[in-house]
N, C-alpha and C positions, 0 to 999 in steps of 0.2 A: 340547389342546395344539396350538401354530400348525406347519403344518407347513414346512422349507425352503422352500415355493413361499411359502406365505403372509410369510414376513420379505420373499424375495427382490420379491416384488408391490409390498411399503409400502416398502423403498428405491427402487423404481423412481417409485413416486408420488410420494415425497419428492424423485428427484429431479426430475421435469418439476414441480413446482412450481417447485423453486429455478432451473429453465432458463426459466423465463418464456417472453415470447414467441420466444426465439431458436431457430430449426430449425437441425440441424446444417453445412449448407452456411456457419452464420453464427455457430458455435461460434469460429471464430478469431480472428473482430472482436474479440470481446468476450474468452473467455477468455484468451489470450497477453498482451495487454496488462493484465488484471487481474492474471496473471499474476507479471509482472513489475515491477507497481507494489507488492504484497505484498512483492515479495522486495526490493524497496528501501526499503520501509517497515523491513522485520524487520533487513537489514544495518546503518540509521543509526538506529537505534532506539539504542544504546546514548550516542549524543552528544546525539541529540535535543532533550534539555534543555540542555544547556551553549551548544548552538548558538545556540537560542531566545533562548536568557538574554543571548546576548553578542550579539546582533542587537540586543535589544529596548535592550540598554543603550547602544549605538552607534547608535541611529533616530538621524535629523539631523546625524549627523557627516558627517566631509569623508572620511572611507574610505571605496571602495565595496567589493563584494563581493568581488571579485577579489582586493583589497587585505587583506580582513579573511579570506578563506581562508591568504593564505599569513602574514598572521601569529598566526592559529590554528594553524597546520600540521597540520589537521584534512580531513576531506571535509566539501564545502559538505553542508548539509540543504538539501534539494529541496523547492521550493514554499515553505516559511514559517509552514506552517500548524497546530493545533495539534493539530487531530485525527489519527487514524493509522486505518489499515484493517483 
């Protein structure tokens, strides 16, 4: 049977794989801004599709975005794109 050291070992290997090359002095570059692009993903996730759909249906029109947030009277969706994180 594995003992507490042997889990606490394989989370720790699990996680310097998933920190790649980044040493901790450079944990801020990267995680804070991953950070905080997750937590904008997860807060516009519930329009995401409406937004998409009303974009895609208004490409080429004469509203620009500006225009078409306040007469969604929604939060813009950030970037355009279709994937999520």
């Amino acid at each position: 049977m594995p003992s507490h050291q042997d889990h606490a070992n394989l989370i720790w290997q699990i996680a310097d794989l998933l920190r790649g090359p980044y040493r901790p002095p450079r944990y801020e570059r990267v995680m804070l801004p991953m950070t905080v692009l997750r937590r904008f993903d997860c807060v516009l996730s519930p329009t995401k599709a409406k937004v998409l759909a009303e974009a895609a249906r208004r490409k080429g029109g004469k509203l620009g975005n500006e225009a078409l947030d306040k007469v969604r009277g929604e939060r813009r969706q950030l970037g355009g794109s279709g994937p999520t994180l």
